[in-house]
C-alpha positions as CSV (number, residue, x, y, z in Angstrom):
1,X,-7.1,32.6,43.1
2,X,-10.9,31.8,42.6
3,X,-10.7,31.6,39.1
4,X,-8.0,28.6,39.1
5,X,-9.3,26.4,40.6
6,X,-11.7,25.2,37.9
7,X,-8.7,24.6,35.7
8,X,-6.4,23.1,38.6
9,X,-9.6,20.3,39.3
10,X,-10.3,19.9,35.3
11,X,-6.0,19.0,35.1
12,X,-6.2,16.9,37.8
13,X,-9.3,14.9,36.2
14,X,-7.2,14.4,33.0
15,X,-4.1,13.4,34.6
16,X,-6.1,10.6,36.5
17,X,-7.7,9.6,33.2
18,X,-4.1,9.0,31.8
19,X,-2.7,7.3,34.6
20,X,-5.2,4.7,34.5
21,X,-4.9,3.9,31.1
22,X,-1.6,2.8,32.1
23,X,-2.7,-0.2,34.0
24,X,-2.5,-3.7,32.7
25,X,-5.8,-5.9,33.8
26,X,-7.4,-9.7,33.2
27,X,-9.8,-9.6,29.9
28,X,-11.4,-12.7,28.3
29,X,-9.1,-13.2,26.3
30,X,-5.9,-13.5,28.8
31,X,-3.4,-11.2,30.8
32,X,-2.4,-7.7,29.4
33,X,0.1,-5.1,30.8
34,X,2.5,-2.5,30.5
35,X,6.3,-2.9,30.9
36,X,7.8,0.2,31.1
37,X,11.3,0.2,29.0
38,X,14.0,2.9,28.0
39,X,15.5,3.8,24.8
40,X,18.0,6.3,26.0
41,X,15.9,9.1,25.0
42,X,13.8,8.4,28.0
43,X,11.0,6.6,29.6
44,X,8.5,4.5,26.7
45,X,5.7,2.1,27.5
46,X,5.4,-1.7,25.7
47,X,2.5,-3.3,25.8
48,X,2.2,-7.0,26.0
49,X,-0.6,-9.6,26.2
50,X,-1.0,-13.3,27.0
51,X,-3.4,-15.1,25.0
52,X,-3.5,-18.9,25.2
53,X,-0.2,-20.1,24.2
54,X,1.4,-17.0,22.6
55,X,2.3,-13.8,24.2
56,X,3.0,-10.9,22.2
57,X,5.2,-8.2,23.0
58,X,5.2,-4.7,21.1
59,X,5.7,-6.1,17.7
60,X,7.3,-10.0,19.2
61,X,5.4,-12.8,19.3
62,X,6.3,-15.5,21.7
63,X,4.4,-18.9,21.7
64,X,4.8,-22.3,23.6
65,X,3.6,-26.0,22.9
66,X,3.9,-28.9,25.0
67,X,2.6,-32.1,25.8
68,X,4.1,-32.8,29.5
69,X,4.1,-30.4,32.1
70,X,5.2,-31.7,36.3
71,X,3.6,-35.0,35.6
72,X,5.9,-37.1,33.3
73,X,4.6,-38.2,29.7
74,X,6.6,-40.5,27.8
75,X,7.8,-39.4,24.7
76,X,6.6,-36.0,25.7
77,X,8.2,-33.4,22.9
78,X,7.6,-29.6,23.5
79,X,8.6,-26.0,21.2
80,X,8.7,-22.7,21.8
81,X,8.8,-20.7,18.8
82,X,9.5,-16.8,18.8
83,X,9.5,-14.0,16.2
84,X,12.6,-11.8,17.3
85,X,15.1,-12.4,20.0
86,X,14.1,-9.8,23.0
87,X,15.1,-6.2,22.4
88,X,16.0,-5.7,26.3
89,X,16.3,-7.0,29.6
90,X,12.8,-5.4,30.5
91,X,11.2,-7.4,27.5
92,X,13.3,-10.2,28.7
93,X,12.0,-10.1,32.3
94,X,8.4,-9.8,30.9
95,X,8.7,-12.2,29.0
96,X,10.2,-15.4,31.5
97,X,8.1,-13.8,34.2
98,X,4.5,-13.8,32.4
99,X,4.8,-16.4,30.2
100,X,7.9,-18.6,29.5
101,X,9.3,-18.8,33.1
102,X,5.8,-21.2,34.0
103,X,7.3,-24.1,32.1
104,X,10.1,-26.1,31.8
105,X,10.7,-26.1,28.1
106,X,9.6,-22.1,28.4
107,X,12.6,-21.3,30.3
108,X,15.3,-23.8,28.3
109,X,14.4,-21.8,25.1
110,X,15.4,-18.7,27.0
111,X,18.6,-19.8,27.2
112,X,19.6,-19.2,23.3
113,X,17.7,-15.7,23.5
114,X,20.3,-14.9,26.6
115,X,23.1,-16.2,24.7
116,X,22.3,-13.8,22.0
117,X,21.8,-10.8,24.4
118,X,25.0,-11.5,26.0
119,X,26.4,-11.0,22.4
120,X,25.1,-7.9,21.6
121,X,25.5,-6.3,24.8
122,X,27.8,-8.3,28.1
123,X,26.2,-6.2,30.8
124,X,22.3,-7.0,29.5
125,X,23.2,-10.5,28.7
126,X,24.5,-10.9,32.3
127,X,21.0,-9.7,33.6
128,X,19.3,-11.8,31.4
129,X,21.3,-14.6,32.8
130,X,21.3,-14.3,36.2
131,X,17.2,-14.0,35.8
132,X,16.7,-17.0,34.9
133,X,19.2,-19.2,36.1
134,X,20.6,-20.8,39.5
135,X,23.3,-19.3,41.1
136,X,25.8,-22.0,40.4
137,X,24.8,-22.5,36.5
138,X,25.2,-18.8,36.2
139,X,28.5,-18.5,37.6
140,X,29.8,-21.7,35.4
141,X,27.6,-20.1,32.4
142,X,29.9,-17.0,33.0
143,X,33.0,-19.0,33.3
144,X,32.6,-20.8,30.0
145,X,30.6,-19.0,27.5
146,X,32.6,-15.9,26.3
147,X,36.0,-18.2,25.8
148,X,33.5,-19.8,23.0
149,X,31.7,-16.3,21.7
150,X,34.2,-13.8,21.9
151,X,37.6,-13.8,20.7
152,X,40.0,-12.5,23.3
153,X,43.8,-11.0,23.1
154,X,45.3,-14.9,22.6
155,X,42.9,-15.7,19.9
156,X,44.6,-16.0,16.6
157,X,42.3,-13.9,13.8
158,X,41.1,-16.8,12.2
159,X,40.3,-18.9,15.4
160,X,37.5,-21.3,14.3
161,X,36.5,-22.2,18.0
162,X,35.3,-18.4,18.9
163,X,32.0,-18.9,17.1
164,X,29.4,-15.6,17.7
165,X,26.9,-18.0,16.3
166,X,26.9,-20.3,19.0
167,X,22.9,-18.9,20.3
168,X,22.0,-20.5,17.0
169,X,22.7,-23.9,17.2
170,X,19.7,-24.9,18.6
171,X,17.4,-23.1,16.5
172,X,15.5,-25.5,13.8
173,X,16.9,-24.9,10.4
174,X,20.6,-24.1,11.5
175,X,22.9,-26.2,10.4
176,X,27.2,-26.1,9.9
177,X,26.5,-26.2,5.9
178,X,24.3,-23.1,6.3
179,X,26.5,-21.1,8.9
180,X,23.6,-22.0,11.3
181,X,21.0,-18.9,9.8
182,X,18.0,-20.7,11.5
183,X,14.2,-20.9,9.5
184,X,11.8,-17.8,10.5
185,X,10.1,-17.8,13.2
186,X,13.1,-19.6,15.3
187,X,11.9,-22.2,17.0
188,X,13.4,-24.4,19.6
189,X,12.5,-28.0,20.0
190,X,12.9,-30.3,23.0
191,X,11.7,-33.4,24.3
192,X,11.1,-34.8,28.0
193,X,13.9,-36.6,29.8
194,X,14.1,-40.0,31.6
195,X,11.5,-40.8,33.8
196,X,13.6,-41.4,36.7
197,X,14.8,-37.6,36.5
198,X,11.6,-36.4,36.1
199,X,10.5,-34.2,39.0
200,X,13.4,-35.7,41.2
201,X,13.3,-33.5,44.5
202,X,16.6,-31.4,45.8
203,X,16.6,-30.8,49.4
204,X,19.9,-29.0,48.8
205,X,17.9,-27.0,46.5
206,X,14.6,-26.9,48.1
207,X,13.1,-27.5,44.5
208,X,11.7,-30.2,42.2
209,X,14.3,-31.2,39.2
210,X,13.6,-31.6,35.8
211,X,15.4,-33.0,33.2
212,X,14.9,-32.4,29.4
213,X,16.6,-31.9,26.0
214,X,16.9,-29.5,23.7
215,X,17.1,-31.1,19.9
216,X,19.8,-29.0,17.8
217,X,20.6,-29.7,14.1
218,X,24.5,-31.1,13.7
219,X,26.0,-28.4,15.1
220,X,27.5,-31.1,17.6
221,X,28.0,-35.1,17.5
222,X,25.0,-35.8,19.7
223,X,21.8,-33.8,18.5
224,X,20.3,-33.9,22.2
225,X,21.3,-31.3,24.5
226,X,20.8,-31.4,28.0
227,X,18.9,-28.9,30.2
228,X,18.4,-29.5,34.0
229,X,15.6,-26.9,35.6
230,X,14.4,-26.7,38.8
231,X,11.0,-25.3,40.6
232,X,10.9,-24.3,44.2
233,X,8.8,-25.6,46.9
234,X,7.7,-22.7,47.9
235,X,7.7,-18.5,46.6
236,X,7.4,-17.7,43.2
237,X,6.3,-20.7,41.1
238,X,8.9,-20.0,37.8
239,X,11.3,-22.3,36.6
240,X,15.1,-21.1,36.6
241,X,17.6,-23.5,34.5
242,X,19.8,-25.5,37.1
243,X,22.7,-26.8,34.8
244,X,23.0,-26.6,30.5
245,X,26.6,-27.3,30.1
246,X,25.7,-28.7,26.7
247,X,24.8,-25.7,25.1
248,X,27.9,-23.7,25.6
249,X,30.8,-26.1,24.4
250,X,32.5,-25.4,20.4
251,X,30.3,-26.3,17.7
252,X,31.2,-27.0,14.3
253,X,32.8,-24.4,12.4
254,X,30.4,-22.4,10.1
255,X,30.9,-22.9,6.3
256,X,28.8,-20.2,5.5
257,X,28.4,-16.7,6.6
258,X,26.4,-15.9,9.4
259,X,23.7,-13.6,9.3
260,X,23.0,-12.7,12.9
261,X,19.3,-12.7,14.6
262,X,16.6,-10.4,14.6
């Protein structure tokens, strides 16, 4: 019994060594962590850093630009550009909580990223959803979207108006004559809203109001699409998307192929 307890203390020692390494701390350059993540074959670790105005994820990169912020600018324009649409909902979660949930524009380019995840996979896109939205514009997201993504047992094979690329519309480069393959990086751009709806406050919702637009190619009539978001008086200090009925309605059919997202 004497003789194992050298080796017992020397295995404790390294396991303590590991499990710090595991912690995510403040550096000089910004914020780095650790989400942890599954790939079916069991528990994996991402790491992910902040830096200025990007945040990079495993091999993502996520960066924001913006002019306005709570105080209104006129004419303020803003773009979130990002390398690969998430890969999960952990990445996902990371990614509104640490970096694009703190603004308004951050969070209404989440939007086409949860579109897209709701595509690949209903029960993650739901998550996604849910995260980062109100209660009531999640429910009506819900109602509406997958009558325009996926086809159901009424849809005639050749239905135009079920349109898998719907996520893409917004995303700079897509366009109907293309089949709305978006530029690399995808970038979405937006601008600020009317001044009178700027930081209007909800005591229904116990949160400031914000209204801005995303600007899509001519995948509709009107290139400006509407995003309300809110911020609460109180708690956690990230945006969640109060109302985007703009984004979900048909868009043009496609008269190319589309090529899907990364």
């Amino acid at each position: 019994m004497t003789t194992m307890l050298p080796a017992l203390m020397m295995a404790c020692l390294v396991c303590a060594c590991q499990n710090g390494k595991q912690k995510g701390g403040d550096s000089a350059e910004g914020i780095t962590g650790f989400a942890a993540t599954t790939d079916g074959g069991g528990a994996t670790t991402a790491d992910w850093s902040v830096d200025g105005n990007t945040m990079t994820y495993g091999s993502h990169t996520y960066t924001m630009q913006g002019d306005f912020d709570r105080d209104y600018v006129e004419g303020g324009k803003a773009k979130v550009t990002f390398t690969n649409v998430p890969s999960d909902y952990e990445e996902f979660q990371t990614v509104y909580r640490e970096f694009l949930g703190k603004t308004s524009y951050g969070v209404s380019a989440m939007l086409p990223m949860a579109f897209e995840m709701w595509g690949r996979n209903h029960e993650v896109g739901e998550q996604c959803l849910q995260l980062i939205s109100h209660g009531t514009c999640y429910n009506e997201i819900m109602r509406q979207l997958p009558a325009h993504m996926e086809r159901s047992e009424f849809s005639p094979s050749d239905d135009p108006y079920v349109q898998r690329c719907l996520p893409a519309a917004v995303l700079q480069g897509a366009s109907k004559e293309n089949g709305y393959n978006p530029t690399e990086p995808y970038t979405v751009n937006m601008t600020i809203g009317l001044k009178d709806n700027w930081g209007e406050e909800s005591e229904i919702l116990q949160s400031y109001v914000y209204k801005l637009n995303i600007i899509s190619g001519n995948a509709w009539a009107t290139q400006q699409r509407g995003v309300t978001v809110q911020l609460p008086w109180r708690g956690e200090q990230l945006y969640k998307v109060n109302g985007c009925p703009a984004l979900y309605v048909n868009i043009y059919p496609p008269r190319q192929d589309w090529n899907g997202l990364k």
